[in-house]
C-alpha positions in Angstrom: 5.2 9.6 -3.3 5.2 7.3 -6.0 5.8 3.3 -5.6 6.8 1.2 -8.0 5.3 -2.4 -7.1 6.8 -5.8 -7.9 4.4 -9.3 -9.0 1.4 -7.6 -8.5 -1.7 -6.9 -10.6 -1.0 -3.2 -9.9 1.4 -1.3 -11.0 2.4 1.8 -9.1 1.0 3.2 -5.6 0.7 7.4 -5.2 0.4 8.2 -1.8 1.5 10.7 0.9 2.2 10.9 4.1 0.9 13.7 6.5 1.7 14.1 9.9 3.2 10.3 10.3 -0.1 9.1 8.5 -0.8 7.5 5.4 -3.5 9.4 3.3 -4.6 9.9 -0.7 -3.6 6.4 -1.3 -4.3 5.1 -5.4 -3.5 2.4 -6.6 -2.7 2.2 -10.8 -4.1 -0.9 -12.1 -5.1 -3.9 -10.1 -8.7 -5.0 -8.3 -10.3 -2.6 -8.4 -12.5 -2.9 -5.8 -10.2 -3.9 -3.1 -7.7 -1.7 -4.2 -9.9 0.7 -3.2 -11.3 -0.8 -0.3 -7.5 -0.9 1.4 -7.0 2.7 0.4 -10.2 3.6 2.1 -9.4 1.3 5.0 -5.9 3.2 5.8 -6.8 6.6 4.9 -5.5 8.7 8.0 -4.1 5.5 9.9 -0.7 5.6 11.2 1.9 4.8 8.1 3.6 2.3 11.4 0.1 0.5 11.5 -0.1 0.6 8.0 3.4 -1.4 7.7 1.8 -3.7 10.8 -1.5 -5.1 9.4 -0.7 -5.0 6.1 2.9 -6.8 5.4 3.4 -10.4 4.7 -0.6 -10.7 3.2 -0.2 -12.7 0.1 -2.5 -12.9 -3.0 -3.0 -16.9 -4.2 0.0 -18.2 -5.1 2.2 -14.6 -5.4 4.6 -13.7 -2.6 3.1 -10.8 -2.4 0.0 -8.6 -2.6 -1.3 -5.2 -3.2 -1.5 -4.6 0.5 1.9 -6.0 1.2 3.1 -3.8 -1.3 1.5 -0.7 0.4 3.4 -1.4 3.5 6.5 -1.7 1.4 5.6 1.5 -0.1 5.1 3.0 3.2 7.8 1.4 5.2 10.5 2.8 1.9 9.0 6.4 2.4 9.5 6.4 6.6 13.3 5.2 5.6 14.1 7.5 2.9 
């Protein structure tokens, strides 16, 4: 699945999910470093964890975040 973010750094999030888990997570654009970090972090987690640990984390003064994002992305994809 592809996700389209919104005021972040990034711009889009590829991702699946296998089995009720979120794996090949990539982030386009972004910090690259943590962007990958997070996708490392929830590689084979459960997408419902994902959406727990992940939503409402802000980046400075944005509303949101390239992990908040994720679990936007994620939570879209369990409700499509």
């Amino acid at each position: 699945m592809t996700y389209q973010t919104k005021g972040t750094c990034a711009t889009k999030i590829d991702f699946e999910i296998k089995d009720g888990k979120v794996c090949n997570v990539v982030f386009a654009g972004g910090c690259n470093g943590n962007t990958q970090g997070v996708a490392r972090l929830v590689e084979g987690m459960p997408a419902e964890e994902v959406i727990k640990r992940l939503k409402g984390i802000k980046c400075g003064f944005k509303s949101t975040s390239c992990p908040d994002q994720l679990a936007n992305a994620v939570s879209a994809a369990l409700n499509a």
